[in-house]
C-alpha positions as CSV (number, residue, x, y, z in Angstrom):
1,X,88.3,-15.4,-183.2
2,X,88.8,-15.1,-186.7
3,X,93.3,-15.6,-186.2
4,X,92.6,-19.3,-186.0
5,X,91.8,-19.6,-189.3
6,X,95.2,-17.9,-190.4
7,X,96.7,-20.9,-189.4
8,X,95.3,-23.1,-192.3
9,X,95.8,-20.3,-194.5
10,X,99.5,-19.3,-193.9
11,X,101.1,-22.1,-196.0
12,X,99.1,-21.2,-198.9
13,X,99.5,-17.7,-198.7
14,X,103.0,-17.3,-198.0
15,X,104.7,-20.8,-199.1
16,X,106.4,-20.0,-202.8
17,X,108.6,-22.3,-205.1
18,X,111.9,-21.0,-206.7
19,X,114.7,-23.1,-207.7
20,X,117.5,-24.3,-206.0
21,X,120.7,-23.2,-207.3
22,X,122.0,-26.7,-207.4
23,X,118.8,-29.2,-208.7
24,X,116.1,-27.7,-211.1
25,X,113.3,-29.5,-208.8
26,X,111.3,-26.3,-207.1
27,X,112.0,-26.0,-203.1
28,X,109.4,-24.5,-200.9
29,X,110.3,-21.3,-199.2
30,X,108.5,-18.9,-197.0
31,X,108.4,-15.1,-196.3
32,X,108.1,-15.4,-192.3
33,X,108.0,-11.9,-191.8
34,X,104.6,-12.0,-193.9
35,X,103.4,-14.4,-192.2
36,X,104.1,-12.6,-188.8
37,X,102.5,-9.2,-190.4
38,X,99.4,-11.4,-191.2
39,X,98.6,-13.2,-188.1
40,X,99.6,-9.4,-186.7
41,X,97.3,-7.8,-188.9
42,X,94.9,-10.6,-188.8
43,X,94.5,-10.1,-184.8
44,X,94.7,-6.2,-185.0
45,X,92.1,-5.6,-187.6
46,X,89.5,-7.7,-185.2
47,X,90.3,-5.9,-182.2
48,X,90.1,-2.3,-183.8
49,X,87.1,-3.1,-185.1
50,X,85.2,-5.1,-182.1
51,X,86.2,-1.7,-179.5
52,X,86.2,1.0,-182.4
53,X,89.9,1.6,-181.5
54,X,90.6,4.8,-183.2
55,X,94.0,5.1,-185.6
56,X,97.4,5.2,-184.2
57,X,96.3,4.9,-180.9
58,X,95.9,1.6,-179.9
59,X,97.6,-1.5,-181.2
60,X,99.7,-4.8,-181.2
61,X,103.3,-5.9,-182.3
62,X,104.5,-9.6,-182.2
63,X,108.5,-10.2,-182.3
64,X,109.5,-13.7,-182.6
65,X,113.1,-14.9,-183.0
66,X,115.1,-18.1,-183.1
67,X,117.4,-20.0,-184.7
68,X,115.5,-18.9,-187.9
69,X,116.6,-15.4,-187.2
70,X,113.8,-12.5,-185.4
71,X,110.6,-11.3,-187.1
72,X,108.3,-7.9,-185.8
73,X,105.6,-6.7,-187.2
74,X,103.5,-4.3,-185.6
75,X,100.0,-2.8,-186.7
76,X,98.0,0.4,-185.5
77,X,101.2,1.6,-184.0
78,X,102.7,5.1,-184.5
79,X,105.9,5.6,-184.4
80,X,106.7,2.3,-186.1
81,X,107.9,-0.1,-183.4
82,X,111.2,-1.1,-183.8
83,X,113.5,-3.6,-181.9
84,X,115.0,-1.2,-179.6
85,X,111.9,0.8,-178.8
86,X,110.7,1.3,-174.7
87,X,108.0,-0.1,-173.2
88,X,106.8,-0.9,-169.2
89,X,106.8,-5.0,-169.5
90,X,104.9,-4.3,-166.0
91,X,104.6,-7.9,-164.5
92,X,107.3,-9.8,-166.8
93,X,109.7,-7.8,-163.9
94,X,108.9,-10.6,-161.7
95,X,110.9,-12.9,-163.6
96,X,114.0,-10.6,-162.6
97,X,112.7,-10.5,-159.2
98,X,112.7,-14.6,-159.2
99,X,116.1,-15.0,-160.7
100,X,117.6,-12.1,-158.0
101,X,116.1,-14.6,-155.5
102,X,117.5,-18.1,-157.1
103,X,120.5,-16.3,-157.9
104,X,120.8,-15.6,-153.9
105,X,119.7,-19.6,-153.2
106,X,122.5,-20.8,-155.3
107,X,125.6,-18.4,-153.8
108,X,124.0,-20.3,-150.8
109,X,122.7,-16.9,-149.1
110,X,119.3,-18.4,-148.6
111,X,117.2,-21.4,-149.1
112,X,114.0,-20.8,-150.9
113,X,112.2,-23.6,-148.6
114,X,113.2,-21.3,-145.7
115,X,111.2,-19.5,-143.7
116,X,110.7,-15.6,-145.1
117,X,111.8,-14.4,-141.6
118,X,115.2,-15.6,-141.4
119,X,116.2,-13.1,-144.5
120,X,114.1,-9.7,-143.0
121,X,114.6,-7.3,-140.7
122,X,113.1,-8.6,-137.4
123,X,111.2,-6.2,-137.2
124,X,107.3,-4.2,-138.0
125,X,106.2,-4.4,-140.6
126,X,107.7,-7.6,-141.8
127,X,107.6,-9.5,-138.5
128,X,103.6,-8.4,-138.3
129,X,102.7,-10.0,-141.7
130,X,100.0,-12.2,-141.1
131,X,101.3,-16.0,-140.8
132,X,104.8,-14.3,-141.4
133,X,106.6,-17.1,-139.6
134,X,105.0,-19.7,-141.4
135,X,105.2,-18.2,-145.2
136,X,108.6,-19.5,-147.0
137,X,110.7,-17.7,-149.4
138,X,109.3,-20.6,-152.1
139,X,105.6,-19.2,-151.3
140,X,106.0,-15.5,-152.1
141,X,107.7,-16.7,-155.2
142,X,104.7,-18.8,-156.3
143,X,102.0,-16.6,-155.0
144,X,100.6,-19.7,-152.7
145,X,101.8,-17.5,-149.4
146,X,98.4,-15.7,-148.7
147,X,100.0,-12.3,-148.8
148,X,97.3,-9.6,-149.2
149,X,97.7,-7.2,-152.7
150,X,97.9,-3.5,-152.1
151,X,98.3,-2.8,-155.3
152,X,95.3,-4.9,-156.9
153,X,92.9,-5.2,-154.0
154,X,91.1,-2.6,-152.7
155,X,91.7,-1.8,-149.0
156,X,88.6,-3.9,-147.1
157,X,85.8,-0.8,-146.6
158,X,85.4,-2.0,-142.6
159,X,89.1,-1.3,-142.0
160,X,89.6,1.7,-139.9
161,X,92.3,3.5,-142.0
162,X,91.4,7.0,-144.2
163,X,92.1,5.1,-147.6
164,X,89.4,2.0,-146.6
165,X,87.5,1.2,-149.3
166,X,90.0,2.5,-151.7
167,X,93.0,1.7,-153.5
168,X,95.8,2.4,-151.1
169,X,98.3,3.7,-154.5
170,X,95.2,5.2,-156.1
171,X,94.5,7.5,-152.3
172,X,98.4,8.6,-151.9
173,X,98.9,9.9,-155.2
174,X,95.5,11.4,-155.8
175,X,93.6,12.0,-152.6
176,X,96.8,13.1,-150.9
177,X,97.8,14.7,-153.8
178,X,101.3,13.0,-153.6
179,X,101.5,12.6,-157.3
180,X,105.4,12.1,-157.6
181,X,105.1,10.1,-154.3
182,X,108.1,7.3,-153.9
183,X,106.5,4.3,-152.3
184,X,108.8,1.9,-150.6
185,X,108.9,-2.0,-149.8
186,X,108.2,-1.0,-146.0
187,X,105.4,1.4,-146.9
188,X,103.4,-1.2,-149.0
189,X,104.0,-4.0,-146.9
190,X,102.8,-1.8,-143.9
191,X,99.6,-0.9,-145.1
192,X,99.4,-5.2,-144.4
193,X,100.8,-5.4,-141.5
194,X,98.9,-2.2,-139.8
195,X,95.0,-3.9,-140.5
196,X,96.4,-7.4,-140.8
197,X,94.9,-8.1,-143.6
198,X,95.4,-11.6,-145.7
199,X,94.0,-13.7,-148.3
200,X,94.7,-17.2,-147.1
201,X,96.6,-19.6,-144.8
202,X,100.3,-20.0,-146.8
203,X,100.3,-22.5,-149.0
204,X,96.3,-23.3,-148.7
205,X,95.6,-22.0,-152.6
206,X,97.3,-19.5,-155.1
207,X,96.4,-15.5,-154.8
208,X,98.7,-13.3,-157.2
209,X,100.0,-11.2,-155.5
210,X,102.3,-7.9,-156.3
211,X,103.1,-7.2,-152.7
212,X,104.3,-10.5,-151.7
213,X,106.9,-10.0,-154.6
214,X,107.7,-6.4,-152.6
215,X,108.6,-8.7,-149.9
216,X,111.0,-10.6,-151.8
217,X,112.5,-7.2,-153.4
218,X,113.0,-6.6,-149.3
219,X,114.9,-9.9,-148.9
220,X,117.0,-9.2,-151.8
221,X,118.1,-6.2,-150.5
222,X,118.4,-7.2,-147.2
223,X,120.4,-10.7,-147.8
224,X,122.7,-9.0,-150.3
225,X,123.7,-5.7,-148.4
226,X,122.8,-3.9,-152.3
227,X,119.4,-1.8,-153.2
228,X,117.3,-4.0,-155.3
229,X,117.7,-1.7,-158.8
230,X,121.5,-2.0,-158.0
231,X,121.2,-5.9,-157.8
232,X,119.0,-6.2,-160.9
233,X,121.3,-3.7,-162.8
234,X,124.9,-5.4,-161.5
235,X,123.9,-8.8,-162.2
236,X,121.9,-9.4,-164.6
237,X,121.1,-6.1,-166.7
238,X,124.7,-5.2,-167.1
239,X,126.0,-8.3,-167.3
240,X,124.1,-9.3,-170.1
241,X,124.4,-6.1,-171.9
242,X,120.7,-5.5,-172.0
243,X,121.2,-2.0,-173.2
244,X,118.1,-0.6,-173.1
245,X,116.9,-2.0,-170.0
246,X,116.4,-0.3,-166.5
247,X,115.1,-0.7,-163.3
248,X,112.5,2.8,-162.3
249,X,112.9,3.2,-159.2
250,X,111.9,6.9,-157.9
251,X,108.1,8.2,-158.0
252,X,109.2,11.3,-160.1
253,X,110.9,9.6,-162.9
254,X,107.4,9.2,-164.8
255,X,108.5,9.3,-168.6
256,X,110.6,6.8,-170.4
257,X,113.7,7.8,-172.0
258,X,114.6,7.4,-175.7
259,X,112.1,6.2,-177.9
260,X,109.2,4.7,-176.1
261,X,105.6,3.2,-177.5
262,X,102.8,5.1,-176.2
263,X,99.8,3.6,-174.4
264,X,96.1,4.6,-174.5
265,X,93.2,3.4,-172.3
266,X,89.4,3.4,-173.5
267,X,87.1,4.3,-170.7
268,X,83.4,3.6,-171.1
269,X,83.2,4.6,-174.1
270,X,84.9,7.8,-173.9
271,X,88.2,9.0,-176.5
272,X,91.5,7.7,-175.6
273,X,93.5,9.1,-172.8
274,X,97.7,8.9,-173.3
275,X,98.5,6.8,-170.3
276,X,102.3,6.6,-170.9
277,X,103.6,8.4,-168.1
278,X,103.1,7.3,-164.6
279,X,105.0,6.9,-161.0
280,X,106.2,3.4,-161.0
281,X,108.1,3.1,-157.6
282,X,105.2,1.5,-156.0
283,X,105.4,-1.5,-158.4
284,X,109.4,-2.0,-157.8
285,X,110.3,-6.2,-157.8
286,X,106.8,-6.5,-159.5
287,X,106.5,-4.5,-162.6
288,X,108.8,-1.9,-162.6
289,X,111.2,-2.3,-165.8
290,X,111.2,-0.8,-168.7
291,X,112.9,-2.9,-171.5
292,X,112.8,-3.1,-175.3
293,X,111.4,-5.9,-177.9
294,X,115.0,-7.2,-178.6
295,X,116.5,-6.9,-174.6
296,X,113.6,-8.3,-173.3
297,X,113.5,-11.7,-175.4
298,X,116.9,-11.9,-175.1
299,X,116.6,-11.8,-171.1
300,X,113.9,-14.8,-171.4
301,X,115.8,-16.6,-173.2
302,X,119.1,-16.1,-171.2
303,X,117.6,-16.9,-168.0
304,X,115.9,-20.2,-169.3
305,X,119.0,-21.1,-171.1
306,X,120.7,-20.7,-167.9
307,X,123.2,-18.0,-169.9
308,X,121.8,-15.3,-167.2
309,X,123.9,-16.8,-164.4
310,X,121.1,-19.1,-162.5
311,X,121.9,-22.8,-162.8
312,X,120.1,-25.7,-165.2
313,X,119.3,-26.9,-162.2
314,X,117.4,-23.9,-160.6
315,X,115.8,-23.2,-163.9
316,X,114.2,-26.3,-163.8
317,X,113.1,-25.6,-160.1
318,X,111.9,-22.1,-161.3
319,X,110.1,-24.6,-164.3
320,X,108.0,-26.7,-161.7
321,X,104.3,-25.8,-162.0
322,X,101.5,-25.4,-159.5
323,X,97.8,-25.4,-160.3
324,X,97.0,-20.9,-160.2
325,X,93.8,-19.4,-161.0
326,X,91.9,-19.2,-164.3
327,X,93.8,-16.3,-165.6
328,X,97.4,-17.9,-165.1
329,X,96.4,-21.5,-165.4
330,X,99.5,-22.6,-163.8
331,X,102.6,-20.8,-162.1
332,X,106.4,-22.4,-161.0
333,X,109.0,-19.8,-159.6
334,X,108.3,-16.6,-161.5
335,X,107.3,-18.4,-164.6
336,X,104.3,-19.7,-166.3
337,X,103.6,-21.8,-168.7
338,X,101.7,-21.9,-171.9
339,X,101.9,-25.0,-173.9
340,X,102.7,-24.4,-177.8
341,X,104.8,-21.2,-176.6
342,X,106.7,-22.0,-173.4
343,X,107.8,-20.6,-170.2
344,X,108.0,-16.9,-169.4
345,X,105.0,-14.1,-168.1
346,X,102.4,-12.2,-168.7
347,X,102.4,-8.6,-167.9
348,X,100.0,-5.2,-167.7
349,X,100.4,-1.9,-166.3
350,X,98.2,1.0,-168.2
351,X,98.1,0.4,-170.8
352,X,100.7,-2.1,-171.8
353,X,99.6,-5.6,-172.6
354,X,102.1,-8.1,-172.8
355,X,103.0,-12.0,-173.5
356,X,106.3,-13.6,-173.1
357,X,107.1,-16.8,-174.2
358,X,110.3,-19.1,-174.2
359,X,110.2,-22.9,-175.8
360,X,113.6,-24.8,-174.9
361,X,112.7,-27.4,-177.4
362,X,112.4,-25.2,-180.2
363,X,114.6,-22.4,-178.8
364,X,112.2,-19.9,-180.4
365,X,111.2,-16.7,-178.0
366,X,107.7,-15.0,-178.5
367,X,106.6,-11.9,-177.5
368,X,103.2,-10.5,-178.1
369,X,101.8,-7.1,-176.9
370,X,99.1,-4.1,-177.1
371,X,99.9,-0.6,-176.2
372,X,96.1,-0.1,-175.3
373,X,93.4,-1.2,-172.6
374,X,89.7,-1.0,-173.0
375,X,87.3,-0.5,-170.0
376,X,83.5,-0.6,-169.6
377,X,83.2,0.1,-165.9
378,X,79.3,0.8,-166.8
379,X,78.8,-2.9,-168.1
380,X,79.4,-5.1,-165.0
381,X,79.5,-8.0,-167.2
382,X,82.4,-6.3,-169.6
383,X,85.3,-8.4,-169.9
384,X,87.4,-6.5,-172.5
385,X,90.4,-6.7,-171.1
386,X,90.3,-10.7,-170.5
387,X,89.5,-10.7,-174.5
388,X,92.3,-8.3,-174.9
389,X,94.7,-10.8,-172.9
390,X,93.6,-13.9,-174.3
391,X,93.6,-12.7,-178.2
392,X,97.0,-11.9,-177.2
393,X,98.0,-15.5,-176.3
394,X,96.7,-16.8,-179.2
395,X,98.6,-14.7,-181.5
396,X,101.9,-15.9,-179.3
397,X,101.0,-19.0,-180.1
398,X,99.9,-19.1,-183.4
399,X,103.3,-16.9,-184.2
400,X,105.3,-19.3,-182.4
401,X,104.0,-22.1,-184.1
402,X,104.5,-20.2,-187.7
403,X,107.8,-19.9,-186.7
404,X,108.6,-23.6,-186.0
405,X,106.5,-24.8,-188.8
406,X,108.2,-22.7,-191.5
C-alpha cells in the first residue's frame, strides 16, 4: 500500500529550519500534526478510491498523543471528529472486562488460575458449559477455553433449535421480531449450554470468543455482589474521570448520546446504509462501550501504566503473550500486541473499525479507526474487511513511529 512510502517522505516534507532564539545555527523542527494529516490522508485517499467510498460517509481518523503532546486528524469524516466525539470501540471493551477480572484477583476475590466454577452460580447454564469444570478464569480471558461464540458463529445447522443454521442475535431481533430485545449473560451462555456446543478441549488452541468474555462479565458480577455496568462505571470509569465514557447496557438504548461519528457499511456493491444505531446488550463485557478519542487513550494508557488501579505486577501478567490465530497474531490477558505500536486491542462492531495501541517505552498511545465496513458477500474470495483492518494497523504504526521519530 502506497502509506509505506510516507514514511521516507515525512522528514522531507514536514522537517523545516528556523532559528533558535539563543544560537543563529538552524534547528530542525517539525509540524506533527501534518505529518499525522498526511499519513491520514495518505491511507484515506487509497481506501476511498480502491471501494469507491462515496464523500462523507466513510472514513478514518488517527489520534496519537504522548509526551510530545496529542495529534488527530481525520479525513472523509463529517462532522469533523473531535477529541470528545462518541464512538462504539466494540471489542477494545474487553480490556475493561480483563482489568474488572484482575482488579477482582488482586483484592484476592479470585485467582485467575482457578477453576471458572468456583466464581458461578452452580447452576444451568453455567454448570452445563461444555468442559466447564475444567476451563479456568485465565482461559476465558485468553480465549484458549474452547468456549463456543454466539455472537460470531453461526448456530451448527444439525442442531435441533428454531434459530439452527442462523445467527442466534441476528434470529431474536429479526425473526422474532424482538428488535429492542435485552439479551443477558445467562441467555447467551444458554444457547451453549442447551446444544452443547464447543470449539475445543480448554487450553488445546486459541478461538476468540465474545461469549466466553459473557462468562467473565457473569463472574464479575457474581464475585462482586454489583451488576457489571455498575462495576465498570464505579471503578474504573468514574474513577478515572473518563467523562464521556459509558457502559450500554439495555437493548432499547440504540443511539449514542452527544456528538457521535456515524458509521456506514457497503454491501455488495450497493449505496451506503447508516449503521449507527443498534441494540448492544447482547455484546455487554465484550464490546459494549461507547467512549471518545481522548477517554479512550487515556484508559489505555492508565491501565498499562497501572494508574487505572490494577497492579505493575498484574499488568505484566495481563502483558504475557500466547501464540492466537492469524488475525490477532498473539493475545495475553485482554491485550495484544503489535510490535512498533504496543499493547492494547482491536475492535469492530458495524461499522466501527478500530486500533488501540499503548508503547511503555515510548509512552506514546495510538489509536487508529474507520467509521465504515465494506462487504462483497457475492465474491467468496472478498476480503475487504481484512484489508480494511490491516491498512489500519499500518497507519497505527507508521503514526506511532512519526510520533517517536519527530
Amino acid at each position: 500500500m502506497r502509506i509505506f512510502s510516507a514514511a521516507f517522505c515525512l522528514i522531507f516534507l514536514f522537517v523545516s529550519c528556523k532559528k533558535d532564539k539563543d544560537h543563529n545555527a538552524p534547528k530542525p523542527t517539525v509540524d506533527r500534526q501534518a505529518a499525522i494529516g498526511h499519513i491520514v490522508d495518505s491511507v484515506a485517499e487509497e481506501l476511498i478510491a480502491k471501494w469507491d467510498i462515496h464523500e462523507n460517509t466513510g472514513g478514518i481518523f488517527i489520534r496519537v498523543s504522548g509526551p510530545k503532546g496529542s495529534y488527530l486528524a481525520s479525513n472523509n469524516i463529517s462532522p469533523e471528529v473531535h477529541d470528545d466525539m462518541h464512538f462504539r470501540v466494540a471489542s477494545i471493551s474487553k480490556t475493561f472486562t480483563a482489568a474488572a477480572i484482575m482488579l477482582l484477583h488482586q483484592q484476592g476475590q479470585l485467582d485467575i488460575d482457578d477453576p471458572m466454577l468456583m466464581y458461578l452460580p452452580q447452576e444451568y447454564p453455567y454448570t452445563a458449559v461444555p468442559n466447564a469444570e475444567d476451563i479456568t478464569v485465565k482461559q476465558l480471558l485468553q480465549h484458549r477455553a474452547g468456549v463456543f461464540d454466539v455472537t460470531n458463529q453461526d448456530i451448527p445447522s444439525e442442531v435441533s433449535a428454531p434459530y439452527a443454521g442462523q445467527n442466534y442475535i441476528d434470529y431474536i431481533r429479526y425473526e422474532m421480531g424482538l428488535n429492542d430485545h435485552t439479551f443477558s449473560f445467562d441467555e447467551m451462555v444458554r444457547v451453549v449450554a442447551d446444544y452443547q456446543l464447543v470449539n475445543h478441549l480448554p487450553d488445546e488452541t486459541f478461538h476468540y470468543s465474545n461469549t466466553g468474555y459473557n462468562i467473565l462479565g457473569k463472574i464479575v458480577e457474581f464475585v462482586s455482589g454489583e451488576s457489571f455496568t455498575y462495576f465498570l462505571t464505579h471503578n474504573f470509569i468514574h474513577a478515572l474521570d473518563l467523562s464521556h465514557t459509558y457502559s450500554v447496557a439495555l437493548g432499547d438504548v440504540m443511539e449514542m448520546t452527544g456528538s457521535y461519528l456515524p458509521s456506514y457499511l457497503y454491501l455488495n456493491g450497493e449505496p451506503p446504509v447508516n449503521t449507527s444505531t443498534d441494540n448492544m446488550s447482547a455484546h455487554i463485557s465484550e464490546g459494549q462501550i461507547v467512549s471518545t478519542p481522548r477517554d479512550i487513550s487515556r484508559w489505555m494508557r492508565s491501565l498499562l501504566t497501572g494508574e487505572a488501579g490494577i497492579s505493575p505486577e498484574n499488568v505484566e501478567l495481563m502483558k504475557e503473550m500466547q501464540p492466537a490465530d492469524e488475525q490477532h497474531g498473539v493475545y495475553g490477558l485482554g491485550l495484544t500486541f503489535t510490535p512498533g505500536a504496543g499493547f492494547g486491542h482491536d475492535g469492530a462492531h458495524l461499522s466501527y473499525l478500530s486500533t488501540l495501541r499503548y508503547d511503555p517505552d515510548s509512552d506514546v498511545t495510538v489509536l487508529a479507526v474507520s467509521n465504515f465496513f465494506v462487504f462483497d458477500f457475492t465474491n467468496p474470495e472478498d476480503q475487504s474487511f481484512y484489508d480494511l483492518a490491516y491498512a489500519l494497523r499500518d497507519a497505527a504504526v507508521l503514526s506511532a513511529a512519526t510520533y517517536r521519530e519527530f
